[in-house]
DRENPA-3360 file (N, C-alpha, C; in nm, 2 decimals, always signed):
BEGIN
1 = XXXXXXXX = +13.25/+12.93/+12.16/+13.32/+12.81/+12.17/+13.47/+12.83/+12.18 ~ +13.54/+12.76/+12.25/+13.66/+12.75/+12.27/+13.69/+12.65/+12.20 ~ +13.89/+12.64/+12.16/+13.93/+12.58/+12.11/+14.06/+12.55/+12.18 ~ +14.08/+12.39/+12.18/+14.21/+12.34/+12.25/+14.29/+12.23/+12.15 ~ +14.40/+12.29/+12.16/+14.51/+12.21/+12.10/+14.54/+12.12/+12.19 ~ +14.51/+11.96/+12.13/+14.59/+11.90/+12.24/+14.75/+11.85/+12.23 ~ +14.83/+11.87/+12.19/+15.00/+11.89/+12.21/+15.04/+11.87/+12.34 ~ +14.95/+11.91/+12.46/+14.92/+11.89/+12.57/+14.85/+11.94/+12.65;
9 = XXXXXXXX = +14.79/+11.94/+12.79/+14.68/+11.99/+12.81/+14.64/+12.13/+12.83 ~ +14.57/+12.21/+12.76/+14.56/+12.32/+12.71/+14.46/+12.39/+12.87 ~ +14.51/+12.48/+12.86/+14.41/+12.62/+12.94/+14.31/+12.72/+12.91 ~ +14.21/+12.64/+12.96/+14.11/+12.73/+12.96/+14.04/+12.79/+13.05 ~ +14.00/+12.90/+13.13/+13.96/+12.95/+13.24/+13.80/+12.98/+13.20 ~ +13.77/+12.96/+13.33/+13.57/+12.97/+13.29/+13.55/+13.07/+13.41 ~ +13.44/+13.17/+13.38/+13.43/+13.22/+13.52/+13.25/+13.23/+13.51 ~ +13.19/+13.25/+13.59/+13.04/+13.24/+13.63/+12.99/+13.37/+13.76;
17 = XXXXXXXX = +12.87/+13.42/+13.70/+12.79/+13.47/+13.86/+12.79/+13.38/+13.96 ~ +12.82/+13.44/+14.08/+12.75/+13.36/+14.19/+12.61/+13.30/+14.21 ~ +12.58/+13.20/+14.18/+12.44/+13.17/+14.18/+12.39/+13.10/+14.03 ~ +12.47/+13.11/+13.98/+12.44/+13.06/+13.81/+12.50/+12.93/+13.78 ~ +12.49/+12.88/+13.70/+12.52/+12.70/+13.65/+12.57/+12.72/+13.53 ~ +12.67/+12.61/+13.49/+12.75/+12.62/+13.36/+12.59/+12.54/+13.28 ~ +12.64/+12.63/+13.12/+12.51/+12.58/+13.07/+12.58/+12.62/+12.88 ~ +12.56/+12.54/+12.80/+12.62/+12.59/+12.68/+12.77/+12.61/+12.65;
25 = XXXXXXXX = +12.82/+12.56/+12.71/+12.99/+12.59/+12.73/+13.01/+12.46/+12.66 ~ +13.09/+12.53/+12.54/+13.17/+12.42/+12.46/+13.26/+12.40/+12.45 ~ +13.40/+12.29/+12.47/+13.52/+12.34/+12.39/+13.53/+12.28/+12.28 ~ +13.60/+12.27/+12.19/+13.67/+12.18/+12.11/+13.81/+12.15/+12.06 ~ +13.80/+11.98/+12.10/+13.98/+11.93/+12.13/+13.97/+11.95/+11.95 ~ +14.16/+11.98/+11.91/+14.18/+11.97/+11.77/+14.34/+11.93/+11.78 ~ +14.37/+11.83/+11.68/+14.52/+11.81/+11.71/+14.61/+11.90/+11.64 ~ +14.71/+11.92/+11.72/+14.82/+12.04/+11.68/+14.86/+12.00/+11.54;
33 = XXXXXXXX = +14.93/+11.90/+11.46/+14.97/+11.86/+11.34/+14.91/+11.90/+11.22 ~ +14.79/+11.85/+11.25/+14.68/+11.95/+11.15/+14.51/+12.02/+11.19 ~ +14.54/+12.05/+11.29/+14.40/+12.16/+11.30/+14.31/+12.06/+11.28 ~ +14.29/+11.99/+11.30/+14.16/+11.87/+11.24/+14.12/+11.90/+11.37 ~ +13.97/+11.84/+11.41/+13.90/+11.81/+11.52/+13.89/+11.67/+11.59 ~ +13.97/+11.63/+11.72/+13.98/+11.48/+11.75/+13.85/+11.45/+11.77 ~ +13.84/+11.28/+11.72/+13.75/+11.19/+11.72/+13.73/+11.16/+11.86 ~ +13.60/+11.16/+11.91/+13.63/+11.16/+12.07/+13.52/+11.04/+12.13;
41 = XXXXXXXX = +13.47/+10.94/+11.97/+13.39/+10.83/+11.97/+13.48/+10.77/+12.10 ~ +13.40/+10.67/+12.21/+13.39/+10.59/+12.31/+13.49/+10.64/+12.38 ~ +13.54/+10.74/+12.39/+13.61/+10.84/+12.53/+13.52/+10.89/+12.64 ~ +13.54/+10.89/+12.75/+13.46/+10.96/+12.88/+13.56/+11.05/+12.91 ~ +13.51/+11.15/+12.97/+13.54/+11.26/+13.05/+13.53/+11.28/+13.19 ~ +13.61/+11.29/+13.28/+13.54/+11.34/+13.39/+13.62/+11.50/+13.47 ~ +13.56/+11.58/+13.55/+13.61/+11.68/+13.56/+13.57/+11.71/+13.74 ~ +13.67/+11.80/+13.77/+13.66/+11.86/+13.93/+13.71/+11.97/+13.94;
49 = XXXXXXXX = +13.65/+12.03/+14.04/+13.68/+12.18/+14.09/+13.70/+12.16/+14.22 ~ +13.85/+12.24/+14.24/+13.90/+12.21/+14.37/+13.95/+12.39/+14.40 ~ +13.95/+12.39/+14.56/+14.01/+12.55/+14.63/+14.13/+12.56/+14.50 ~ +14.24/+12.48/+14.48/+14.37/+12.52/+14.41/+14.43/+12.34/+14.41 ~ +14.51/+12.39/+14.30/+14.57/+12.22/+14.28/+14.61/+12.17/+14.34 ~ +14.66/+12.17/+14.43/+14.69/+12.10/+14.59/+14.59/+12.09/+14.65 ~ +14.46/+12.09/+14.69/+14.37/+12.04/+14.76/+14.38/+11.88/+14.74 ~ +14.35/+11.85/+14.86/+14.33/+11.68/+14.90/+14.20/+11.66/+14.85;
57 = XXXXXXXX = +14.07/+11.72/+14.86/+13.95/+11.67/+14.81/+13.88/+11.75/+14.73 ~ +13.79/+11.74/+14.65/+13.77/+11.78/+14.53/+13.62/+11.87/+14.59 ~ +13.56/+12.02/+14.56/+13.47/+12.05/+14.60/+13.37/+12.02/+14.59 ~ +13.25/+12.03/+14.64/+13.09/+11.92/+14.62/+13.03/+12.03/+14.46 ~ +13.09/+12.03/+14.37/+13.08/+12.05/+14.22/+13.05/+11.96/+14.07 ~ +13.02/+11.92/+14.06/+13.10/+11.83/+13.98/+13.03/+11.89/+13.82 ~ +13.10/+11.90/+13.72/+13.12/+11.95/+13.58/+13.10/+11.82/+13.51 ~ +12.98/+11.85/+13.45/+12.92/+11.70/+13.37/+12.97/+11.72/+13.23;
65 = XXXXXXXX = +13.06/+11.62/+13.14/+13.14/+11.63/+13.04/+13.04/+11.55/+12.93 ~ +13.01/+11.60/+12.79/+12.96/+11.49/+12.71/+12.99/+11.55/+12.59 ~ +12.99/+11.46/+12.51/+13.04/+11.50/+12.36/+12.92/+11.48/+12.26 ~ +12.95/+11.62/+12.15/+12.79/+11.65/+12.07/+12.80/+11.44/+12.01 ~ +12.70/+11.44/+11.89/+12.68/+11.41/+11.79/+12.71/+11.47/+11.72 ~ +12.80/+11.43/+11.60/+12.88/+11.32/+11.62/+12.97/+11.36/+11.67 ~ +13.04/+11.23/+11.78/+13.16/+11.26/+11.82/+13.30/+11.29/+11.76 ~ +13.28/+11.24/+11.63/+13.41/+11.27/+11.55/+13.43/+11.46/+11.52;
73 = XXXXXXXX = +13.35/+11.55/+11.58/+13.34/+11.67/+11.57/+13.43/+11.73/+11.67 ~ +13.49/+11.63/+11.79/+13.59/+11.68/+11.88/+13.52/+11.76/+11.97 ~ +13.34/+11.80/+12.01/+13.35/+11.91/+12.14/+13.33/+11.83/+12.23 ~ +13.36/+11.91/+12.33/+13.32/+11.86/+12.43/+13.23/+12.00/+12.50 ~ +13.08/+11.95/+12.54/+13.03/+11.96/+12.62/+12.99/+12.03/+12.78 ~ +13.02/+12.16/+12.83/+13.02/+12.11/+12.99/+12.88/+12.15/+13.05 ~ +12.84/+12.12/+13.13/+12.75/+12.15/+13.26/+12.71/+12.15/+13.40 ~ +12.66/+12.21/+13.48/+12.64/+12.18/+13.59/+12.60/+12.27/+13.68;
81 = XXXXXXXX = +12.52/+12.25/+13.76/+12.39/+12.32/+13.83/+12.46/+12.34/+13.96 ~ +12.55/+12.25/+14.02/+12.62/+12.25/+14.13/+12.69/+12.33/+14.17 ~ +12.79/+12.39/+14.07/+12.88/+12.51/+14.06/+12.81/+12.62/+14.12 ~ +12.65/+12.60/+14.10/+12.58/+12.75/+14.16/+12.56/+12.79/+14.30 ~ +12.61/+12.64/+14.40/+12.65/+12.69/+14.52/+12.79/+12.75/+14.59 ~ +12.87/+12.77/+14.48/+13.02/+12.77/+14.52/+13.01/+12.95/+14.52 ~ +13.08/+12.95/+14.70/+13.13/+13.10/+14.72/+13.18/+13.18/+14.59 ~ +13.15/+13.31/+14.57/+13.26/+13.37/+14.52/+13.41/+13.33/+14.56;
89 = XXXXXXXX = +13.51/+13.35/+14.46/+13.66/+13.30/+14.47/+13.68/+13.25/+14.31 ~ +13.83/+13.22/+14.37/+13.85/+13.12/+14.23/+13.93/+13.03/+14.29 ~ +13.91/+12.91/+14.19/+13.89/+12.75/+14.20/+13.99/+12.71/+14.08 ~ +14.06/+12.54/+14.12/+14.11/+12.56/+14.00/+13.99/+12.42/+13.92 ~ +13.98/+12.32/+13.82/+13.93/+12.26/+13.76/+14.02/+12.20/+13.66 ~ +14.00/+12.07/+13.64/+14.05/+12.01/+13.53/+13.94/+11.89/+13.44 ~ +13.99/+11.85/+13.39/+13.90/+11.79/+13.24/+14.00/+11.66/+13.23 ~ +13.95/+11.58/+13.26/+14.04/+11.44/+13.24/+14.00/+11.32/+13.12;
97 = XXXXXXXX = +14.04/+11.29/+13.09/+13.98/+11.16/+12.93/+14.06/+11.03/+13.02 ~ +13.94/+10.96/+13.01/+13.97/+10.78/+13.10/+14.06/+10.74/+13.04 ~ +14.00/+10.73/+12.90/+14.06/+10.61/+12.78/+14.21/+10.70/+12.77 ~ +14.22/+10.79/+12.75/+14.42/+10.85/+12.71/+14.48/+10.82/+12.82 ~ +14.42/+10.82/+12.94/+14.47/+10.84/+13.09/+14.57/+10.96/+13.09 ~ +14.51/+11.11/+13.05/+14.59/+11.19/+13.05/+14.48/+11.30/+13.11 ~ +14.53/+11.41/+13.14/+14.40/+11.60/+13.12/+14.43/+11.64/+12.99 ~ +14.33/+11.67/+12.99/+14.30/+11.75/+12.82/+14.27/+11.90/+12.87;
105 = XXXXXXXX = +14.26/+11.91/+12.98/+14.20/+12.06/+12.99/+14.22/+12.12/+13.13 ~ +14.30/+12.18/+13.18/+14.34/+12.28/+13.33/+14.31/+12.41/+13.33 ~ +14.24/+12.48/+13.44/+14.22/+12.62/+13.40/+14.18/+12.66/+13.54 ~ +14.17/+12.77/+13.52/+14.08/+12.85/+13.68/+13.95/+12.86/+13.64 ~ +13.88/+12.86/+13.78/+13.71/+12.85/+13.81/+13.69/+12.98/+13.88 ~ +13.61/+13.06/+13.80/+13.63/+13.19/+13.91/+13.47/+13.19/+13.95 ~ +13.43/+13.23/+14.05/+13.28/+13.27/+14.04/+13.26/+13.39/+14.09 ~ +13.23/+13.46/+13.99/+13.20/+13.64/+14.02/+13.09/+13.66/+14.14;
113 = XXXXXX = +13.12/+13.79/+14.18/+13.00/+13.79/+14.28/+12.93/+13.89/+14.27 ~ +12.79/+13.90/+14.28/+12.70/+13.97/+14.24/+12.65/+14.06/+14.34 ~ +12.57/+14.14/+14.28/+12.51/+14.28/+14.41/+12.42/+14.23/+14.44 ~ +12.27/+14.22/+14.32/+12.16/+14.23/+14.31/+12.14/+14.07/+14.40 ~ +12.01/+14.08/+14.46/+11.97/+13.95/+14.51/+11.83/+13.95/+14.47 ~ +11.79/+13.85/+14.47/+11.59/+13.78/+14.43/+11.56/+13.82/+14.60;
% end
């Protein structure tokens, strides 16, 4: 599990096999003042993976955000089965919160590439 200070929006880089899906990937938001873990009751998330931060349109990915029980524990969540068609490369991604109208989270998407094939 990762951990992000929010002070502002923190970096975290994820990388994957080619052919594999985000699965168990946690982070957890904590506020810089005191290390506590933010309450993240009735916040949504939403997230994209794009070529690089200037891209005009967002890649056919999409990174499903949800936060444990209870939400006052600050994780967040990721997943997604989609990511398993994305070429090798790296991608960038971000982590957005509706309700702050801010990112909580910027990083690079890398997806490794593999030898072995099924």
């Amino acid at each position: 599990m990762t951990e992000v200070n929010l002070a502002q929006a923190g970096s975290v880089d994820l990388a994957i096999d080619r052919g594999a899906s985000i699965a168990n990937t946690s982070i957890t938001l904590t506020q810089k003042s005191s290390g506590m873990a933010v309450d993240l009751s009735g916040l949504t998330f939403v997230s994209q993976v794009r070529e690089d931060t200037s891209s005009r349109s967002a890649l056919r990915a999409a990174i499903t955000i949800t936060t444990n029980a209870p939400a006052t524990d600050g994780i967040l969540n990721l997943s997604s089965s989609d990511v398993a068609a994305l070429p090798e490369g790296a991608y960038a991604y971000d982590i957005f919160c509706n309700e702050w109208e801010r990112y909580v989270i910027k990083g690079r998407f890398v997806v490794k590439g593999t030898v072995t094939r099924a």
